[in-house]
C-alpha positions in Angstrom: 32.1 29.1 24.9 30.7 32.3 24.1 28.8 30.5 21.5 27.2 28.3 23.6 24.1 30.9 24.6 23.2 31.1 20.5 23.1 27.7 20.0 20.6 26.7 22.9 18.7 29.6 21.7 18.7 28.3 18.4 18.0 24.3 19.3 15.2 25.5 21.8 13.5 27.1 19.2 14.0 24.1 16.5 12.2 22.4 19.2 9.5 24.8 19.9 9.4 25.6 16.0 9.1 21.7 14.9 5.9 21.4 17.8 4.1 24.2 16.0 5.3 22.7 12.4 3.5 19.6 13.5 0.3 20.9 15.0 -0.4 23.1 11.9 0.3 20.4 9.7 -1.7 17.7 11.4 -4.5 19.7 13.2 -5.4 22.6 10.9 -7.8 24.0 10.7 -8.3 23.5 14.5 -12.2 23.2 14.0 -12.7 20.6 16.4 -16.4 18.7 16.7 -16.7 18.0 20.8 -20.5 17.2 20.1 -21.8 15.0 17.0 -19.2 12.4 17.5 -19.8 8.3 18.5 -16.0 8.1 19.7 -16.1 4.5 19.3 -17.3 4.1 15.6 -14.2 6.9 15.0 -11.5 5.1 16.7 -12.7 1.9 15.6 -12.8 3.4 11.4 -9.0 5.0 12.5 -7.8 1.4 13.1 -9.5 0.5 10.2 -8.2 3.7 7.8 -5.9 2.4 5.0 -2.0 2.9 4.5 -0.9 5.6 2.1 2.4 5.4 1.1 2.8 9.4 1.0 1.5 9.8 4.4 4.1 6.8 5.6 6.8 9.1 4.1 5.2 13.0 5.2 5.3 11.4 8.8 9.0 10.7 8.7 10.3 13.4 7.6 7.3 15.7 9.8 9.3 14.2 13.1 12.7 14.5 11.8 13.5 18.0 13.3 12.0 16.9 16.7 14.2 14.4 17.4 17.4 16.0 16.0 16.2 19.4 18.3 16.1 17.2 21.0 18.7 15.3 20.7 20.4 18.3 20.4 18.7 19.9 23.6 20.0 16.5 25.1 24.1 17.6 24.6 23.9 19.8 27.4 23.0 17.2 29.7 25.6 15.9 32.3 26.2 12.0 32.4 23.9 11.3 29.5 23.6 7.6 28.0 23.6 8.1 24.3 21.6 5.2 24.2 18.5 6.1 26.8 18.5 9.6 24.5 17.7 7.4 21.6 14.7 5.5 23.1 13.3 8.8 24.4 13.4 10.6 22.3 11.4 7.5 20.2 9.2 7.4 23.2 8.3 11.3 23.0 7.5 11.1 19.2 5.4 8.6 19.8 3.5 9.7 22.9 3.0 13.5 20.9 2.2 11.3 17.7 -0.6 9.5 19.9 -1.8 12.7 21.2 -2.4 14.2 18.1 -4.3 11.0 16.4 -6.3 11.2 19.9 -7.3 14.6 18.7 -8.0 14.2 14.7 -10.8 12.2 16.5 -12.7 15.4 17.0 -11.2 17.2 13.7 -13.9 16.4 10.4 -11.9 15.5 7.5 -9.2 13.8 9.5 -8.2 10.0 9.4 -6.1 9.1 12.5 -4.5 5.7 11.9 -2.3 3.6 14.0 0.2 3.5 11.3 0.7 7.3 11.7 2.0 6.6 15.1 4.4 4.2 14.2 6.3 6.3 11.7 5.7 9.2 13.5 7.9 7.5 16.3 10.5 6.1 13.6 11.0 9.6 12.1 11.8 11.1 15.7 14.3 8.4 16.5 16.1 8.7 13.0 16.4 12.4 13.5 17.8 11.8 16.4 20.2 9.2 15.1 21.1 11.9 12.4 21.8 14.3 15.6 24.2 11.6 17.3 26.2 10.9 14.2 27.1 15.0 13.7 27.7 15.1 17.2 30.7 12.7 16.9 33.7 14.5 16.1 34.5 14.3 12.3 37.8 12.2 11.8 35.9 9.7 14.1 32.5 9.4 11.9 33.3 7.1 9.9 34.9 3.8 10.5 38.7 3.3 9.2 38.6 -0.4 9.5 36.1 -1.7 7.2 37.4 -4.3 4.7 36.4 -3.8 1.0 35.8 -7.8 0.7 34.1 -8.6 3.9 31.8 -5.6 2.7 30.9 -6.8 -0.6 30.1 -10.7 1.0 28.0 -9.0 3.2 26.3 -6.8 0.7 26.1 -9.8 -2.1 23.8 -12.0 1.1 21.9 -9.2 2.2 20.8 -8.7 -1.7 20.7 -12.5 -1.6 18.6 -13.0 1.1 16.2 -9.9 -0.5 15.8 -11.6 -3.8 15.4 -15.3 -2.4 12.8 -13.5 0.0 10.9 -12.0 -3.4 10.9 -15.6 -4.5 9.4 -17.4 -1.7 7.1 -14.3 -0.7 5.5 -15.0 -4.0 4.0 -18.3 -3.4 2.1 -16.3 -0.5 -0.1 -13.8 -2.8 -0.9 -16.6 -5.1 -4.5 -18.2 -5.2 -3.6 -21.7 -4.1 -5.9 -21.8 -1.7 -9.1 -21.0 -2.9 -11.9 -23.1 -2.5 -14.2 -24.5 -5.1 -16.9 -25.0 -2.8 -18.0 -21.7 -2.2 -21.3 -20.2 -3.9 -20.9 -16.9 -6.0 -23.5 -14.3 -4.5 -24.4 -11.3 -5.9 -25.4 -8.0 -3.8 -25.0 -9.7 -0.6 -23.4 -12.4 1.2 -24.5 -15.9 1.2 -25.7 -15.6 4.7 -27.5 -12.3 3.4 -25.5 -10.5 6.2 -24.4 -7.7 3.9 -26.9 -6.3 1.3 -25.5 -3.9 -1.1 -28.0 -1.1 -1.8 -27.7 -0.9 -5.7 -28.0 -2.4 -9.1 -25.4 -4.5 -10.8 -25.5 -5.5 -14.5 -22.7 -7.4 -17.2 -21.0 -9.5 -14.6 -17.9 -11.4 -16.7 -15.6 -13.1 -15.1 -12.3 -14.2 -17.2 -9.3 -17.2 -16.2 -7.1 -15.0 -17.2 -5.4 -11.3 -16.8 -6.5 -9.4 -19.8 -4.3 -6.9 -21.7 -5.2 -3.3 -21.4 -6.3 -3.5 -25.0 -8.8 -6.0 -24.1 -9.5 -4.0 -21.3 -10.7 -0.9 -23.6 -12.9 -3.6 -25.0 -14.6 -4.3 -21.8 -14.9 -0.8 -20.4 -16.9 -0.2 -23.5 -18.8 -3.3 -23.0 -17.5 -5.3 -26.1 -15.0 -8.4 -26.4 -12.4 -8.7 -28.6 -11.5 -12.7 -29.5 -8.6 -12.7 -26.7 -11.3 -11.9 -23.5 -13.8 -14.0 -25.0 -11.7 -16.8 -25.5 -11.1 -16.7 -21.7 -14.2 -15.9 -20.6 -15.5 -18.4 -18.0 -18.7 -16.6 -16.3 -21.1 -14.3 -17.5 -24.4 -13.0 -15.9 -26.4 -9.5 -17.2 -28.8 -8.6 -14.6 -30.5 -4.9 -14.8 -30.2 -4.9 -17.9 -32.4 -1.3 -17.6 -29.0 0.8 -15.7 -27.3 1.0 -19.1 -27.9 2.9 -22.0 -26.7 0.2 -24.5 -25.7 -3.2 -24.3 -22.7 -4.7 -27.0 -22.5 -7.9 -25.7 -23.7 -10.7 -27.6 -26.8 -12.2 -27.2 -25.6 -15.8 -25.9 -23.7 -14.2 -22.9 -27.0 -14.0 -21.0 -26.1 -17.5 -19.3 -26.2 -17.1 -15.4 -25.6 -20.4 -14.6 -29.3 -20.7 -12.8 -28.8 -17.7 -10.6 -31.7 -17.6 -7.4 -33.0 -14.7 -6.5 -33.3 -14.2 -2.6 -35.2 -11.9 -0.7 -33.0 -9.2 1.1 -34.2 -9.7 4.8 -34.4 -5.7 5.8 -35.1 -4.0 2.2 -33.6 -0.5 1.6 -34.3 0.0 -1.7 -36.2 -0.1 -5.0 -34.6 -3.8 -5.5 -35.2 -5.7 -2.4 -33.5 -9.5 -4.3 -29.7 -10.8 -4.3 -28.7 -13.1 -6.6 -27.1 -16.7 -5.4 -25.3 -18.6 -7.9 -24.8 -22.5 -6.2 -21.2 -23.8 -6.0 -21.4 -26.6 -8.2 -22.4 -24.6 -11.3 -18.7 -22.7 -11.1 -16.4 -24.5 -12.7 -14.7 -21.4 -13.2 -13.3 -21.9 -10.2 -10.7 -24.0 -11.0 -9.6 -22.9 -14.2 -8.9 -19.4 -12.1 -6.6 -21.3 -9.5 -4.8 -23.5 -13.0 -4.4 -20.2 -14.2 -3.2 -17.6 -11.2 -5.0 -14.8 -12.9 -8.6 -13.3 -13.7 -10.0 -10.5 -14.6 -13.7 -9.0 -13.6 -16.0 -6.6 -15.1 -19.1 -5.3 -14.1 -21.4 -2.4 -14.4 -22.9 -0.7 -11.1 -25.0 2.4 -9.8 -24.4 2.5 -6.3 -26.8 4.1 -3.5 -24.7 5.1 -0.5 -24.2 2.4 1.9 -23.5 3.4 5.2 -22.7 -0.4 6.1 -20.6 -2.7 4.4 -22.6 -4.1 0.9 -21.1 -6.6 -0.8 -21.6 -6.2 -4.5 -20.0 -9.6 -5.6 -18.5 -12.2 -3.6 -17.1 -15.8 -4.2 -17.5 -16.6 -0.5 -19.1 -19.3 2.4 -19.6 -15.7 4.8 -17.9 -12.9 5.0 -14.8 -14.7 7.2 -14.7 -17.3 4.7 -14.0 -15.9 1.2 -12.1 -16.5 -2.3 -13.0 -13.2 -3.4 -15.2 -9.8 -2.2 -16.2 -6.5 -4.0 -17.8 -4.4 -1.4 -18.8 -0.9 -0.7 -19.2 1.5 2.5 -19.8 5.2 2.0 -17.5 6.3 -1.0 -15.0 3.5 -0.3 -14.6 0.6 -2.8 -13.3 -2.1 -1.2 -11.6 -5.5 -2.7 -10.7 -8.9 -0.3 -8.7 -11.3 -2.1 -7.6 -14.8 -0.4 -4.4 -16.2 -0.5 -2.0 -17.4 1.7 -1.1 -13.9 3.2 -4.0 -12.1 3.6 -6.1 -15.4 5.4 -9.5 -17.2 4.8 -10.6 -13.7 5.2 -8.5 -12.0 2.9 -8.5 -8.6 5.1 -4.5 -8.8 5.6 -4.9 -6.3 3.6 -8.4 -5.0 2.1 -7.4 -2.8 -1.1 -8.9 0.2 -0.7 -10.0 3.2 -3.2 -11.7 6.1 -2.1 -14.3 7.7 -5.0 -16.0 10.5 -3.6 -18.4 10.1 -7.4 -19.0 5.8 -6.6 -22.6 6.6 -5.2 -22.9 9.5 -7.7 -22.7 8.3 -10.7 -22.7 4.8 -12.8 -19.6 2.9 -12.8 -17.9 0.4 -15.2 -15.4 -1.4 -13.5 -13.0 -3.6 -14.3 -10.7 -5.7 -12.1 -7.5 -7.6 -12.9 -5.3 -10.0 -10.3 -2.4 -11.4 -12.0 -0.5 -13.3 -9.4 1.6 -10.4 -8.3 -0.2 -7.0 -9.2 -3.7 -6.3 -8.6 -5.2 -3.2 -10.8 -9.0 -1.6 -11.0 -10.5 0.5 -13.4 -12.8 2.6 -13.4 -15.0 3.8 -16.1 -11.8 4.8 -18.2 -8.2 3.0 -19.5 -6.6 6.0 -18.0 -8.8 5.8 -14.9 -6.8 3.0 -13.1 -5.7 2.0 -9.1 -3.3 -0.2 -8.9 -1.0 -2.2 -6.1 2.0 -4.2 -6.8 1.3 -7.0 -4.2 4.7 -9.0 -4.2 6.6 -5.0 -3.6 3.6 -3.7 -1.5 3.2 -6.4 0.8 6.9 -7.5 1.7 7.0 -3.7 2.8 4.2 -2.9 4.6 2.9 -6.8 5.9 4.5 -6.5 9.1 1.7 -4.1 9.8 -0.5 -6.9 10.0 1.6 -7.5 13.8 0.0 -4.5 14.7 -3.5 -4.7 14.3 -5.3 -7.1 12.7 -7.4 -5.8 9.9 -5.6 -3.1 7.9 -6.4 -1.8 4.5 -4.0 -1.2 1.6 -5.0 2.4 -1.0 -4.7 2.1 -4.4 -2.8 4.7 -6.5 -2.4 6.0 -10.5 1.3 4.8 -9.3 2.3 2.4 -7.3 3.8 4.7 -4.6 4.4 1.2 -2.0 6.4 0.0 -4.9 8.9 3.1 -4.9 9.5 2.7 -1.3 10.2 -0.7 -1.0 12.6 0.0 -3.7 14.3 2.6 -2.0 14.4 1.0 1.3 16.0 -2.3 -0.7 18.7 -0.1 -2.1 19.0 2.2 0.1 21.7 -0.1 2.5 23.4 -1.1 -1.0 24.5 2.5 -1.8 24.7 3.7 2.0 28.0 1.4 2.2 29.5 2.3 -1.5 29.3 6.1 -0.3 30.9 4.5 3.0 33.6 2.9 1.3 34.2 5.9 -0.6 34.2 8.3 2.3 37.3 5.6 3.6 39.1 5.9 1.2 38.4 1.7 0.4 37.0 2.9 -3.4 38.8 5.8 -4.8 39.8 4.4 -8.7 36.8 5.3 -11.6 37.3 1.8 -12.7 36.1 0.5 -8.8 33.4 3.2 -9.0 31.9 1.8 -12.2 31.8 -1.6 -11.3 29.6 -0.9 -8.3 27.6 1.1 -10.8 27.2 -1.8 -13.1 26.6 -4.4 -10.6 23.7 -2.2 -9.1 22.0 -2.2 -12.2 22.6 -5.8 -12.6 20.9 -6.0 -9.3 18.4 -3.6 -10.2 17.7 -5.2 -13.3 16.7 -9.1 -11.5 14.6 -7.0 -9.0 12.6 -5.7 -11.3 12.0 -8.7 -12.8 11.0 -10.6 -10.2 7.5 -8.0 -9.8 7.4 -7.9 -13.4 4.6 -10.6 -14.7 4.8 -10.0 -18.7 8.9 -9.6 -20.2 7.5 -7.0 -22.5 7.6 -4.3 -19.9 10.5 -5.5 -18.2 12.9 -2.8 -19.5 10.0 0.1 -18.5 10.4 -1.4 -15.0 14.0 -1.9 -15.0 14.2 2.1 -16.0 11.9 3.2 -13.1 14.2 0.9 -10.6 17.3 2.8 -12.1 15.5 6.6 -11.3 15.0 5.6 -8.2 18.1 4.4 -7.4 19.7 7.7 -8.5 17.7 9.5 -6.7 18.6 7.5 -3.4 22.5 8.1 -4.7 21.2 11.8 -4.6 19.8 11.7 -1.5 22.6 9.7 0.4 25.4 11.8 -1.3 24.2 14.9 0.2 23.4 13.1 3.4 27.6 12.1 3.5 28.6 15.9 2.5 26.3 17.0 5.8 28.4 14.5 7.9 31.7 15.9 6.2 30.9 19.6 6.4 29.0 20.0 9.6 29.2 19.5 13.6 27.1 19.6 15.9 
């Protein structure tokens, strides 16, 4: 009893502390903009604002110690309904996670997003839940009754019904569904809706994903016999933007392109090119083949609207494929099944703050389950790991309708989904062990072999060539033992502590 007074003392000011933790972390440095501000072009670029994987994680773990302070603040209560605690507590992360996107509004540099508030909200309720479980007195935290067997069915179809899910999930980020009717435009649309303000030059288009050797080739505008075996369109325009020109001479086949007239001219080049549907063949052999690759050369005038530099599209609803760019954003739309006739579930995003600055070689490579850009340089590259990225994050889509996806150097989406995969899978072993069910080394190392078993036909699945299957399956393994990490000391709390 006497220690009762201390502990409020100290859970009221976890509270109080975690509400200033989160205002300086999200609101800093507090120079708000009341004036020079169109409030509906901000809210509607926050809806718009892509999903970075660290900012999915930093707003977890931001709202942990608010909803374990008040769930903790929540003990004292009389009649409480552990339950009701729970969903306020989710209630009150969310409602202070929608006040502070409210005011990043007025902050410059900030990028509310509606993702924010969801995660906010889920890391309030999970410290919460962490709250409830040391609350429990300890010989009644874990449960004494589990059976070893019906545990490992269980696991075995939850990992079943992941890895069958992987399977069918891939059909959906394939490009069945493109359509061989649609014109290929270049620096606009085909309604000329969306001039780009800039100059484009070495437009190539390849059937197939090219190695990163090949890759080299292209970034230093030269083929090597593998890219121009595959090559399937090719177009120089602007010539005059580069320096020096490798390509061969008989490369300058556009296919008829036909220049039209921008209808508002910007800039010094006031034509788009239109390249009519029945002269791309390539088409096709892209769809056989469930890969290309893209390279082009651009210099870039800042746009505050959306420009489309290159588009295989009917409009801008209706596309196969769209390279576009608004302020320092580059911007990529592919369709397939997932992501609609519109291919903005999601847009993949990089931000450049040099795209308007200086020139850029780019080259662009979709290879049925990974989707990479780079820039200027091999070591320069974005990339997304569709089949890991999107079974993670596409329920996003439920929330609003057009969401954008960042690229990274690494694919960060990919770590999560791994951890969040796993995660269950060595939350039970530790469970098991905790009961006593697995005590022998012999048990122990099985589970350790089967979850690199599992680990091992993961990977595979988001792996496109065998060759770097092992790399892959090594990077699944780290993560998995730093999950183990993470879990084991997460059990020790629950053994050592009360609440």
């Amino acid at each position: 009893m006497k220690h009762r007074p201390t502990k409020l003392v100290m859970t009221v000011a976890l509270w109080l502390g975690s509400l200033t933790l989160i205002a300086i972390s999200t609101l800093s440095p507090f120079t708000f903009n009341l004036h020079d501000l169109n409030l509906k072009d901000a809210i509607s670029l926050g809806i718009r604002n892509p999903t970075n994987p660290i900012d999915i994680v930093a707003n977890i773990i931001l709202f942990l110690p608010l909803g374990f302070s008040s769930y903790a603040l929540t003990l004292r209560l009389p009649r409480r309904k552990t339950v009701l605690c729970l969903m306020s507590i989710g209630v009150l992360s969310t409602s202070i996670s929608i006040l502070v996107e409210t005011a990043q509004l007025f902050l410059p540099g900030r990028f509310p997003t509606l993702s924010d508030i969801v995660f906010n909200g889920f890391g309030g309720f999970l410290g919460g839940l962490f709250a409830l479980q040391l609350s429990i007195p300890k010989d009644k935290r874990f449960p004494t009754k589990l059976n070893k067997t019906v545990c490992l069915i269980a696991f075995l179809g939850y990992f079943l019904s992941i890895y069958l899910g992987l399977f069918l999930f891939t059909c959906q980020i394939q490009i069945s569904n493109w359509q061989t009717s649609y014109p290929l435009t270049i620096g606009n649309t085909a309604t000329g809706d969306n001039p780009w303000l800039g100059k484009v030059s070495n437009i190539l288009l390849f059937d197939s994903a090219l190695t990163s050797d090949s890759i080299g080739h292209l970034l230093n505008f030269k083929l090597d016999s593998t890219s121009y075996k595959s090559l399937a369109f090719s177009c120089l325009l602007e010539p005059d933007i580069i320096e020096s020109n490798y390509l061969a001479s008989e490369l300058h086949l556009c296919k008829n392109p036909t220049p039209q007239k921008k209808l508002h001219p910007q800039a010094d080049n006031d034509v788009w090119y239109l390249v009519e549907s029945s002269n791309l063949d390539f088409i096709n052999r892209i769809k056989s083949n469930k890969a290309f690759t893209i390279a082009l050369k651009i210099k870039s005038e800042f746009n505050r609207g959306f420009g489309t530099v290159l588009t295989i599209a009917e409009d801008i609803d209706h596309v196969n494929f769209i390279l576009g760019i608004q302020a320092n954003r580059l911007t990529s739309r592919i369709r397939f099944p997932l992501s609609g006739v519109s291919g903005k579930t999601p847009e993949l995003v990089i931000h450049d703050k040099n795209l308007n600055s200086i020139d850029q070689t780019i080259v662009i490579v979709y290879d049925s389950i990974s989707f990479h850009v780079y820039q200027n340089h091999l070591n320069q590259e974005k990339q997304a790991s569709l089949l890991a990225d999107l079974y993670f994050t596409q329920p996003l889509s439920k929330i609003y309708r057009e969401w954008r996806l960042e690229l990274f150097n690494i694919d960060l989406h990919k770590w999560l989904f791994i951890a969040f995969t796993f995660t269950p899978a060595i939350v039970l072993f530790e469970l098991l062990q905790a009961t006593g069910k697995i005590n022998s080394s012999r048990e122990i190392s099985q589970c350790v072999i089967g979850l690199s078993i599992l680990a091992a036909l993961i990977s595979r699945v988001y792996t496109s060539s065998l060759n770097i299957w092992i790399f892959e399956w090594m990077e699944v393994l780290a993560i998995l033992l730093f999950c183990w990490f993470g879990t084991k000391l997460y059990f020790i709390t629950l053994e050592k502590y009360q609440l």
